[in-house]
HTML snippet that shows the backbone in 3Dmol.js (N, CA, C, O; Angstrom):
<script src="https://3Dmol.org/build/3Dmol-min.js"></script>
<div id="view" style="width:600px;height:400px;position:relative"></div>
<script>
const pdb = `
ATOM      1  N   UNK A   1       0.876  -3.509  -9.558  1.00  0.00           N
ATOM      2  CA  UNK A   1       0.830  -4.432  -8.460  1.00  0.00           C
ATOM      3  C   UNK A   1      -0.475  -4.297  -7.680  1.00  0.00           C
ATOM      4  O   UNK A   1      -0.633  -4.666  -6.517  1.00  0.00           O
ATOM      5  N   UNK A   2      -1.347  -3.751  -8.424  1.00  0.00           N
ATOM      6  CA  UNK A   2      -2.899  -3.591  -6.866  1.00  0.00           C
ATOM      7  C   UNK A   2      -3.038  -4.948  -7.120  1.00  0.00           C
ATOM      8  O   UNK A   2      -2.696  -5.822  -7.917  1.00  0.00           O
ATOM      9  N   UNK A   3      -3.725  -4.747  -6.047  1.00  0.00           N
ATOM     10  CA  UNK A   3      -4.414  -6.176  -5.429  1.00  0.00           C
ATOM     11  C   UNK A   3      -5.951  -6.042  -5.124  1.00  0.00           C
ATOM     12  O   UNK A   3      -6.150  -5.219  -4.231  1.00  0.00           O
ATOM     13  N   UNK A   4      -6.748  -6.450  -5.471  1.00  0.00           N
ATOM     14  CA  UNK A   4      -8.202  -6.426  -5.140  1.00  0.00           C
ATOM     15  C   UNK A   4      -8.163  -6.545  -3.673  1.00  0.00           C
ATOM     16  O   UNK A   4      -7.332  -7.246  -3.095  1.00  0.00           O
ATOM     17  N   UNK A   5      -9.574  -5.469  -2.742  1.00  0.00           N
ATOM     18  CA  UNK A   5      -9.451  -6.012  -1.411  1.00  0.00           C
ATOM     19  C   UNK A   5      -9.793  -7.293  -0.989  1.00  0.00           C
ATOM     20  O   UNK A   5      -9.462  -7.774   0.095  1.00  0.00           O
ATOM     21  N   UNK A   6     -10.508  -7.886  -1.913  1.00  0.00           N
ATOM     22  CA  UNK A   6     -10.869  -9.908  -1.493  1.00  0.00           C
ATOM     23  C   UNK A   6      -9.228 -10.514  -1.447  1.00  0.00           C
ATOM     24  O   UNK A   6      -8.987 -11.448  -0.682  1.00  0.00           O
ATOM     25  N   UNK A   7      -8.175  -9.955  -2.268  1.00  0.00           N
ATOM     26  CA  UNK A   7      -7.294 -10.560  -2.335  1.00  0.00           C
ATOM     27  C   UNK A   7      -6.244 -10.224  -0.839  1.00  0.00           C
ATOM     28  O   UNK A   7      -5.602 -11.120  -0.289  1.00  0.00           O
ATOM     29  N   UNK A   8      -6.248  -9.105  -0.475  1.00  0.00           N
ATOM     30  CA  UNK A   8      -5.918  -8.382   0.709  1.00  0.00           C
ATOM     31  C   UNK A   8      -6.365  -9.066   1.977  1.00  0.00           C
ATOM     32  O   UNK A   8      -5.613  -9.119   2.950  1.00  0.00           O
ATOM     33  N   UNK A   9      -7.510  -9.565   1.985  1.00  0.00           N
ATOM     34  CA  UNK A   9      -8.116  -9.744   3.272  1.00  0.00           C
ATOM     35  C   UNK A   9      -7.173 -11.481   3.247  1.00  0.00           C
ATOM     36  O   UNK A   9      -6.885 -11.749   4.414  1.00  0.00           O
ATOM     37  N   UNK A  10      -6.833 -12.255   2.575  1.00  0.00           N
ATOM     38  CA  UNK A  10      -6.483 -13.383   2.572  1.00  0.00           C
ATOM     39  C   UNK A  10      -5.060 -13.101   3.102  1.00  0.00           C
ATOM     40  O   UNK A  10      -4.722 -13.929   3.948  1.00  0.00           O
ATOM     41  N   UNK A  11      -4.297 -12.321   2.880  1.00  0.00           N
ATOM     42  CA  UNK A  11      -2.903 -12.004   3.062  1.00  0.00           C
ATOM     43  C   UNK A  11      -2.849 -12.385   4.767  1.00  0.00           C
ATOM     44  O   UNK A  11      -3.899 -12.017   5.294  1.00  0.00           O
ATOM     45  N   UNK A  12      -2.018 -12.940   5.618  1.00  0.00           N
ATOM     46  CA  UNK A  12      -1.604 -12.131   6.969  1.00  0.00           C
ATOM     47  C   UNK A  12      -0.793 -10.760   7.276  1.00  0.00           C
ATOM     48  O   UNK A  12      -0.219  -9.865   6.656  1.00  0.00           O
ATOM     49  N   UNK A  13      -1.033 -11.064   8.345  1.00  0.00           N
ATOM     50  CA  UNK A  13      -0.699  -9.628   8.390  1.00  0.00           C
ATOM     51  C   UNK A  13       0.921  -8.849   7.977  1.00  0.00           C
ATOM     52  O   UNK A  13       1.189  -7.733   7.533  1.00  0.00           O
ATOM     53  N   UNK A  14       1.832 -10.093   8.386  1.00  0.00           N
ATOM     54  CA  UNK A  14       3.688  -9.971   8.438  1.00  0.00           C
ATOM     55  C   UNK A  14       3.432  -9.476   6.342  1.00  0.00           C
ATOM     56  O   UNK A  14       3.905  -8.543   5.692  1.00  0.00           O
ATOM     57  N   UNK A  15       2.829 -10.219   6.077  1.00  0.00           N
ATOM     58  CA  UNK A  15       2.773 -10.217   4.109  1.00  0.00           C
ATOM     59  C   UNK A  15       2.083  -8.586   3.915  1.00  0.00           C
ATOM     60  O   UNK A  15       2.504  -7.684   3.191  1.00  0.00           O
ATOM     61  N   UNK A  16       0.928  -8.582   4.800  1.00  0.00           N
ATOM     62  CA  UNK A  16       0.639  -6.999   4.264  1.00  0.00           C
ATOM     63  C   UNK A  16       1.591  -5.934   4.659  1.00  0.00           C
ATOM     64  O   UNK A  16       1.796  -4.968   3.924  1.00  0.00           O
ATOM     65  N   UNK A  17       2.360  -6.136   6.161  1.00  0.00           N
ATOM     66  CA  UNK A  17       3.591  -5.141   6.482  1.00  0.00           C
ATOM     67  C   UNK A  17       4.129  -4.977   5.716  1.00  0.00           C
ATOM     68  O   UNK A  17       4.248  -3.796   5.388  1.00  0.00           O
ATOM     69  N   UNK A  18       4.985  -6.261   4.712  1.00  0.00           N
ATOM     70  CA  UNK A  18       5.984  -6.144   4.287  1.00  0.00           C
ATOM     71  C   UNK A  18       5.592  -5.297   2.602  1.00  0.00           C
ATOM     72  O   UNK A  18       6.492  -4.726   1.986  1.00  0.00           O
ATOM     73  N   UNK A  19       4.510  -5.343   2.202  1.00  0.00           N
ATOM     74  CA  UNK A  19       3.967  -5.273   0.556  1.00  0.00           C
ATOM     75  C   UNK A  19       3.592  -3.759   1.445  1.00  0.00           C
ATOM     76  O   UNK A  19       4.381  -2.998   0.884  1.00  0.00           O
ATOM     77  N   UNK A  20       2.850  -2.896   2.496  1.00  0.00           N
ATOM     78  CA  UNK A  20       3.207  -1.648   2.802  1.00  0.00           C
ATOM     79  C   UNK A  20       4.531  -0.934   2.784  1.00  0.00           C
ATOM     80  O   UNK A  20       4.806   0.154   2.277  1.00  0.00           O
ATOM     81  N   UNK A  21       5.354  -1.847   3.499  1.00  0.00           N
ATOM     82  CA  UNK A  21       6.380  -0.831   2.954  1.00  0.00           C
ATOM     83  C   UNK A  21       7.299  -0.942   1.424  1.00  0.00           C
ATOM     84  O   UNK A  21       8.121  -0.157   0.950  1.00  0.00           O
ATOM     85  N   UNK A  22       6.923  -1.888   1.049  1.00  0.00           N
ATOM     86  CA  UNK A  22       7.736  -2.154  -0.264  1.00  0.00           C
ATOM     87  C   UNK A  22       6.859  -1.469  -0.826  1.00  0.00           C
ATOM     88  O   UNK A  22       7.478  -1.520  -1.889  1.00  0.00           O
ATOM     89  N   UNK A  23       5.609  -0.620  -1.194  1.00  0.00           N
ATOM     90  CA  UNK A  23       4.557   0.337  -1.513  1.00  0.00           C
ATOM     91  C   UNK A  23       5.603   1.597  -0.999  1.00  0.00           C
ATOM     92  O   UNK A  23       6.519   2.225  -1.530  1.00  0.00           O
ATOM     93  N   UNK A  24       5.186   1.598  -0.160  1.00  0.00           N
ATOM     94  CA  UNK A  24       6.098   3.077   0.516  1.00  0.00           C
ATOM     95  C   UNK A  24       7.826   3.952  -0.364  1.00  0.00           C
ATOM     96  O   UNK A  24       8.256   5.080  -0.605  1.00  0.00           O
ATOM     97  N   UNK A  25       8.300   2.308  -0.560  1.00  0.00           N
ATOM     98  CA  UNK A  25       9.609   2.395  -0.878  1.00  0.00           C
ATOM     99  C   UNK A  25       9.660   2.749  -2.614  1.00  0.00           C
ATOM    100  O   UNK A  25      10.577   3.443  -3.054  1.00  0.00           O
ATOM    101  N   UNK A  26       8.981   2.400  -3.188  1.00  0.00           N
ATOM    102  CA  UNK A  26       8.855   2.411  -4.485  1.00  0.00           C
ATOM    103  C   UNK A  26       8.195   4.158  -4.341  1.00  0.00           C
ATOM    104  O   UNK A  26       8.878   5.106  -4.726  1.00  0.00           O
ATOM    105  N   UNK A  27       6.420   4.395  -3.571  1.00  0.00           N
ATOM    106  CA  UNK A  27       6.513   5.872  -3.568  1.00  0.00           C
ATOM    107  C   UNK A  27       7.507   7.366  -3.354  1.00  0.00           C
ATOM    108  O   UNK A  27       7.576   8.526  -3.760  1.00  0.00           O
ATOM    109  N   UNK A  28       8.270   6.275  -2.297  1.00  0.00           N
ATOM    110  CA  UNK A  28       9.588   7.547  -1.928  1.00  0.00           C
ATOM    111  C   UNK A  28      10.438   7.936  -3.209  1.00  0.00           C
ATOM    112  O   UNK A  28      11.061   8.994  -3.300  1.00  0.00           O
ATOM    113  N   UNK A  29      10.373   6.636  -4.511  1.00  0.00           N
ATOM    114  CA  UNK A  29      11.344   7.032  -5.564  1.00  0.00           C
ATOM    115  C   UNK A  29      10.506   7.748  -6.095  1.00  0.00           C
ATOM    116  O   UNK A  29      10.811   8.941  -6.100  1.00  0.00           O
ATOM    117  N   UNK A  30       9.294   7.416  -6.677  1.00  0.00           N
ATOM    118  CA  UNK A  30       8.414   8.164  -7.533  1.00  0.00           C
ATOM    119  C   UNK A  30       8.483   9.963  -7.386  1.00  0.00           C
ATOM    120  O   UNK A  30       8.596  10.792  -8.289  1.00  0.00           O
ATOM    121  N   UNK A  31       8.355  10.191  -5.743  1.00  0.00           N
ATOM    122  CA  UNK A  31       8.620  11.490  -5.378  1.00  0.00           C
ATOM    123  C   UNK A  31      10.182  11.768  -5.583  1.00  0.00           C
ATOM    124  O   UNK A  31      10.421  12.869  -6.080  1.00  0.00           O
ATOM    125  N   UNK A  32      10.943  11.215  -5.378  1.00  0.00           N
ATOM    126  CA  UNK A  32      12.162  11.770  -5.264  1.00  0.00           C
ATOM    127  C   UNK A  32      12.229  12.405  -6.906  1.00  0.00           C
ATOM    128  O   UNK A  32      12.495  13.586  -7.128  1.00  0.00           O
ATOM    129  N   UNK A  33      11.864  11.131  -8.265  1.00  0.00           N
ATOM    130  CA  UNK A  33      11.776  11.255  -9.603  1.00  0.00           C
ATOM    131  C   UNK A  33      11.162  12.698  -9.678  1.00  0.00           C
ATOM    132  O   UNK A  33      11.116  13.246 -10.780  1.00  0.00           O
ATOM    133  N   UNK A  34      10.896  13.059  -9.054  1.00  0.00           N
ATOM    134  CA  UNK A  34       9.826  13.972  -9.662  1.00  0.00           C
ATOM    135  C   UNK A  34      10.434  15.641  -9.021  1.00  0.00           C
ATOM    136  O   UNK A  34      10.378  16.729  -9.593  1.00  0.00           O
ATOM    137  N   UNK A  35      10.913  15.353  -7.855  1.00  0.00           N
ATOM    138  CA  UNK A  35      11.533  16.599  -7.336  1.00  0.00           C
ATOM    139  C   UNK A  35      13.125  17.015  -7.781  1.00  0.00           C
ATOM    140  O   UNK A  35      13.692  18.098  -7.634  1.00  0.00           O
ATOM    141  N   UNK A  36      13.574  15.895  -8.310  1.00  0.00           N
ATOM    142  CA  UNK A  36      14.751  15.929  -9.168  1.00  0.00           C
ATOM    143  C   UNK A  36      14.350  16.759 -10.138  1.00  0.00           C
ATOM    144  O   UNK A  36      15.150  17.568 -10.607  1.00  0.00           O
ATOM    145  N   UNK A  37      13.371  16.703 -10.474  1.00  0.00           N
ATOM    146  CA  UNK A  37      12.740  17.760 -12.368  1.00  0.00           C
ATOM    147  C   UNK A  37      12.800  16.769 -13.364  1.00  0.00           C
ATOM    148  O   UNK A  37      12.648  17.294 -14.467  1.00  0.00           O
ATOM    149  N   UNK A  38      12.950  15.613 -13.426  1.00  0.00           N
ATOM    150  CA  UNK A  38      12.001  14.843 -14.200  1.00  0.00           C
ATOM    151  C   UNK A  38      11.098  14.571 -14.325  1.00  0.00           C
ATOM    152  O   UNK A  38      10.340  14.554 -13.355  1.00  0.00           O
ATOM    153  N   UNK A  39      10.611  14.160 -15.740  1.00  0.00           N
ATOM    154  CA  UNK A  39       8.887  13.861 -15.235  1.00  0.00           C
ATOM    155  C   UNK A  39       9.298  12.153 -15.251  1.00  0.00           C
ATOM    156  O   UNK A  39      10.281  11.462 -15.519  1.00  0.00           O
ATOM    157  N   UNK A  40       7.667  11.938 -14.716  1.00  0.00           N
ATOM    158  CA  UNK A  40       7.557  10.571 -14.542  1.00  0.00           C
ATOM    159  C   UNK A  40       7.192  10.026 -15.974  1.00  0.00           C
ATOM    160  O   UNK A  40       7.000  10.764 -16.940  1.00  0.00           O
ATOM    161  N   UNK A  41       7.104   8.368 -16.009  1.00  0.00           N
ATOM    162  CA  UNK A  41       7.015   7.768 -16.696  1.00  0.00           C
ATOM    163  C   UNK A  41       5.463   7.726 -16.894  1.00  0.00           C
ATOM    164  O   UNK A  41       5.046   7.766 -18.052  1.00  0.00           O
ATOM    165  N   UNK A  42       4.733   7.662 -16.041  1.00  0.00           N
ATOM    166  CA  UNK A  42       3.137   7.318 -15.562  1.00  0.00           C
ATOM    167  C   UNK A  42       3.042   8.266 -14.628  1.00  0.00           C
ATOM    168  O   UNK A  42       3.569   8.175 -13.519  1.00  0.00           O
ATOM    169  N   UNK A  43       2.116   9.581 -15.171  1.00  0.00           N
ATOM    170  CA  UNK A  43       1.613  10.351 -13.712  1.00  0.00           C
ATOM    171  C   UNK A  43       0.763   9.866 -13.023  1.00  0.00           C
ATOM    172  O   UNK A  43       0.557  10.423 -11.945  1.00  0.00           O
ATOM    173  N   UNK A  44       0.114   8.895 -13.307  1.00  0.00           N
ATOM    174  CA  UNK A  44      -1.011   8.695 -12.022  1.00  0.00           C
ATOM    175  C   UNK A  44      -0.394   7.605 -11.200  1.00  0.00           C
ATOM    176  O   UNK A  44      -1.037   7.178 -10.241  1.00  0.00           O
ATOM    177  N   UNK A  45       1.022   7.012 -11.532  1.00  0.00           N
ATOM    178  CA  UNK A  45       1.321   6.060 -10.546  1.00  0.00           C
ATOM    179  C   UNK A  45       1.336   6.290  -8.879  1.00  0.00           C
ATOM    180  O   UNK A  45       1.333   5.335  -8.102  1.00  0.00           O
ATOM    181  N   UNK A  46       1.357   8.001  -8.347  1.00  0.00           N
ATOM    182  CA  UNK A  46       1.975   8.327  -7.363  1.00  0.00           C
ATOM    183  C   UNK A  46       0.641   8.195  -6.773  1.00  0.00           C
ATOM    184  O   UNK A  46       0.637   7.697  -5.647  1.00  0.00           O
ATOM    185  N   UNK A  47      -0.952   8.657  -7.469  1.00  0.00           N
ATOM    186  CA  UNK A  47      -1.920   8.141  -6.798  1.00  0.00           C
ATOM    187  C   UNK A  47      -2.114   6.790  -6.745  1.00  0.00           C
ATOM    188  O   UNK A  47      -2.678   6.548  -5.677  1.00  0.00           O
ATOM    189  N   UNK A  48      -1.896   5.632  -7.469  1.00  0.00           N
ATOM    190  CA  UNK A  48      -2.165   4.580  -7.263  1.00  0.00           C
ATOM    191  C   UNK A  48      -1.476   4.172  -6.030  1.00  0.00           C
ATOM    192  O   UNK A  48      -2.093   3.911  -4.997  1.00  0.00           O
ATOM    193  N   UNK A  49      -0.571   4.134  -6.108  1.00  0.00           N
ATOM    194  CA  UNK A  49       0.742   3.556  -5.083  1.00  0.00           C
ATOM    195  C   UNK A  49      -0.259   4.544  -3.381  1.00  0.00           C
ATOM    196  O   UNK A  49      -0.154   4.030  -2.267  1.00  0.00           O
ATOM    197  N   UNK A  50      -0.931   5.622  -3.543  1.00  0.00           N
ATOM    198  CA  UNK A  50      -0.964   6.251  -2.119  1.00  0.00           C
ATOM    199  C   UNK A  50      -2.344   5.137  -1.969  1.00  0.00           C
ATOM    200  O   UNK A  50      -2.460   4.268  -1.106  1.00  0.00           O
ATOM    201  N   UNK A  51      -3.232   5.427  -2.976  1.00  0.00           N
ATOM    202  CA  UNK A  51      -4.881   4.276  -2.994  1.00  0.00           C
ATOM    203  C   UNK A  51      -4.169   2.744  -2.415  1.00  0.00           C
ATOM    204  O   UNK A  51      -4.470   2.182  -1.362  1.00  0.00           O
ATOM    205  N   UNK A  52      -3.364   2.375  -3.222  1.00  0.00           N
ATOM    206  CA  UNK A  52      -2.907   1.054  -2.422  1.00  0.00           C
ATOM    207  C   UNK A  52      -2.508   0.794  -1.204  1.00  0.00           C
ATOM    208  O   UNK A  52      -2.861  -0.163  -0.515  1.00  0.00           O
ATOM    209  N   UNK A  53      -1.612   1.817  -0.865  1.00  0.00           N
ATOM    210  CA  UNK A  53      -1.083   1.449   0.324  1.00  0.00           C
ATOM    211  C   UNK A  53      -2.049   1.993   1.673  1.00  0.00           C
ATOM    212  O   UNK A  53      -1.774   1.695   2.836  1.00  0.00           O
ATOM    213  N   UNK A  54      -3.175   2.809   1.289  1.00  0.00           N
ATOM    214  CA  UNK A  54      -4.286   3.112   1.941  1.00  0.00           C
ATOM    215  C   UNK A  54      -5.363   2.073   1.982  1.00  0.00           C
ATOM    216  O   UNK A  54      -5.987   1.857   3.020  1.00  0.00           O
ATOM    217  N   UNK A  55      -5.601   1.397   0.817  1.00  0.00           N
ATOM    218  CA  UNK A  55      -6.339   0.042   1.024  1.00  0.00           C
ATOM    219  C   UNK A  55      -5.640  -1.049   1.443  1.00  0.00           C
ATOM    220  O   UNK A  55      -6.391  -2.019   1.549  1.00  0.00           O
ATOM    221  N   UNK A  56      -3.828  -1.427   1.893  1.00  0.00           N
ATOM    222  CA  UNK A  56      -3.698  -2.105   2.389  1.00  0.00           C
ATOM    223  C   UNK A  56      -3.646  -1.827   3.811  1.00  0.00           C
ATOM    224  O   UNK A  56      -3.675  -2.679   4.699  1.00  0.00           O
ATOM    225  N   UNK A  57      -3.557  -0.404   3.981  1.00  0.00           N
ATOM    226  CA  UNK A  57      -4.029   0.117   6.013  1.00  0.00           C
ATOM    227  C   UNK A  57      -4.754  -0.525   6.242  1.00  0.00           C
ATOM    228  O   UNK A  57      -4.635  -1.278   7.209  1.00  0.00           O
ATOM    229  N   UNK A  58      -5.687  -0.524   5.567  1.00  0.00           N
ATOM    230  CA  UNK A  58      -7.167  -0.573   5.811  1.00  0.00           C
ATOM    231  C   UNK A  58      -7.620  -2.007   5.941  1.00  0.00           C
ATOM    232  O   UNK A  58      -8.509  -2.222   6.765  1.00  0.00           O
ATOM    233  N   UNK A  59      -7.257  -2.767   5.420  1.00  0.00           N
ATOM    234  CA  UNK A  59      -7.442  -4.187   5.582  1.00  0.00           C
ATOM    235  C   UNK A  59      -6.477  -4.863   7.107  1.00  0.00           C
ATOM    236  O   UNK A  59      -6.719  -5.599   8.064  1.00  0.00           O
ATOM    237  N   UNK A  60      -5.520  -4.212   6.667  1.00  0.00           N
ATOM    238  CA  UNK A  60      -4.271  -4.297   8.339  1.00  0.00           C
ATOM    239  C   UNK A  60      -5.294  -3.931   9.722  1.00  0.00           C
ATOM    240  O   UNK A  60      -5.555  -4.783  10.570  1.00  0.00           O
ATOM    241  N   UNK A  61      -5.691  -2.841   9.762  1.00  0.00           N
ATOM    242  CA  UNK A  61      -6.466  -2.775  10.638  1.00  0.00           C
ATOM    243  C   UNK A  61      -7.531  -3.303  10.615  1.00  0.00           C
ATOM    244  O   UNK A  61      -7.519  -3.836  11.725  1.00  0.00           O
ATOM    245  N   UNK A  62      -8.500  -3.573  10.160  1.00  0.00           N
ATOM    246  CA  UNK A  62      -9.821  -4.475   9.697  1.00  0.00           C
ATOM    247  C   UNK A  62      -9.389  -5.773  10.796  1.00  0.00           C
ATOM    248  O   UNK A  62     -10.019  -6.082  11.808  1.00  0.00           O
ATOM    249  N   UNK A  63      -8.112  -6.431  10.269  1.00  0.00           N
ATOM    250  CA  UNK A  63      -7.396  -7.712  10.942  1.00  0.00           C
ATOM    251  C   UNK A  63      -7.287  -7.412  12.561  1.00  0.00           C
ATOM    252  O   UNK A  63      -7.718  -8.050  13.521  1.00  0.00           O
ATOM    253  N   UNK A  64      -6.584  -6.261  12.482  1.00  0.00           N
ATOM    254  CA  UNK A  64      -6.527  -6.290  14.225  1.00  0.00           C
ATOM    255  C   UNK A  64      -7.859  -5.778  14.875  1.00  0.00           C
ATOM    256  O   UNK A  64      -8.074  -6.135  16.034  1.00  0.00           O
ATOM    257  N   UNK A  65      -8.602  -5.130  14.364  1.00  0.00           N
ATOM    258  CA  UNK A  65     -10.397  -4.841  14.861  1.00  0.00           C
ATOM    259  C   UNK A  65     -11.399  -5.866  15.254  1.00  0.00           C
ATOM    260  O   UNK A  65     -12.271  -5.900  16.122  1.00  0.00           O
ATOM    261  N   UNK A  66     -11.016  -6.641  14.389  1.00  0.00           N
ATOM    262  CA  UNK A  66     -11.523  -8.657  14.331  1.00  0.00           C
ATOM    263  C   UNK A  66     -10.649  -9.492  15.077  1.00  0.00           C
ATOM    264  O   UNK A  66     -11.052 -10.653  15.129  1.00  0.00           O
ATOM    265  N   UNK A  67      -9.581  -9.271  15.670  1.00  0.00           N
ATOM    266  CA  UNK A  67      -8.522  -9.715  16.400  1.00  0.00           C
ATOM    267  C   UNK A  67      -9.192  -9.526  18.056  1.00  0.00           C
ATOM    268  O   UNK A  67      -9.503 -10.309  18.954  1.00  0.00           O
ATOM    269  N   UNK A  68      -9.205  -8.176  17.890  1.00  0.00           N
ATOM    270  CA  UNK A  68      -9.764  -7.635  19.272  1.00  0.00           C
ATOM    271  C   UNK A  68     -11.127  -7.627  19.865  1.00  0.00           C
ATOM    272  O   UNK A  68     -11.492  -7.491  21.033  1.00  0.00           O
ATOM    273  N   UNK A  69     -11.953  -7.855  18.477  1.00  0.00           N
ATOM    274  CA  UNK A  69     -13.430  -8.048  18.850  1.00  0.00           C
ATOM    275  C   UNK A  69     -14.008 -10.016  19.582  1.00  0.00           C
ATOM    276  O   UNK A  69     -14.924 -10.405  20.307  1.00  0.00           O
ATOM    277  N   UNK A  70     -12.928 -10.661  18.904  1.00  0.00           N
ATOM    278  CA  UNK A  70     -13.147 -11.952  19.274  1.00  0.00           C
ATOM    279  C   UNK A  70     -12.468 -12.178  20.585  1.00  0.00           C
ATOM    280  O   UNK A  70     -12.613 -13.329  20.996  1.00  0.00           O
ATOM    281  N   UNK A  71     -11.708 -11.323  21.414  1.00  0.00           N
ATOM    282  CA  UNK A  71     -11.421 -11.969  22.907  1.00  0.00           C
ATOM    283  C   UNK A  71     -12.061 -11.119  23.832  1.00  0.00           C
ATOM    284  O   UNK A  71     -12.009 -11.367  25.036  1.00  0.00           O
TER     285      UNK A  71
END
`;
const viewer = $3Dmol.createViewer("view");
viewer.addModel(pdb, "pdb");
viewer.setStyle({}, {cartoon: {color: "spectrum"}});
viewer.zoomTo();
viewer.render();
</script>
């Protein structure tokens, strides 16, 4: 599911909340998968999923920085 940041910056903001925590929610299983003593399916998913939901912070705030700089 990444999303390029050109594609991010188009989102509003209620769409990036909601794709953060649906990021979040999917990481909480990945960890849970894993502290159970299974392995995962894909080990590097648990970094992707943290890179994503760190590049969608990051664009979230970007929005409110440009929010606040224009009044």
């Amino acid at each position: 599911m990444s999303l390029k940041t050109s594609d991010l910056v188009n989102l509003n903001k209620e769409d990036l909340t909601q794709k953060i925590i649906e990021l979040k929610q999917e990481l909480a299983k990945e960890r849970a998968t894993i502290a159970s003593g299974t392995r995962s399916e894909n080990p590097g998913k648990i970094r992707k999923l943290r890179r994503d939901i760190a590049r969608m912070l990051t664009a979230l705030n970007t929005k409110k920085e440009n929010k606040n700089a224009r009044n």
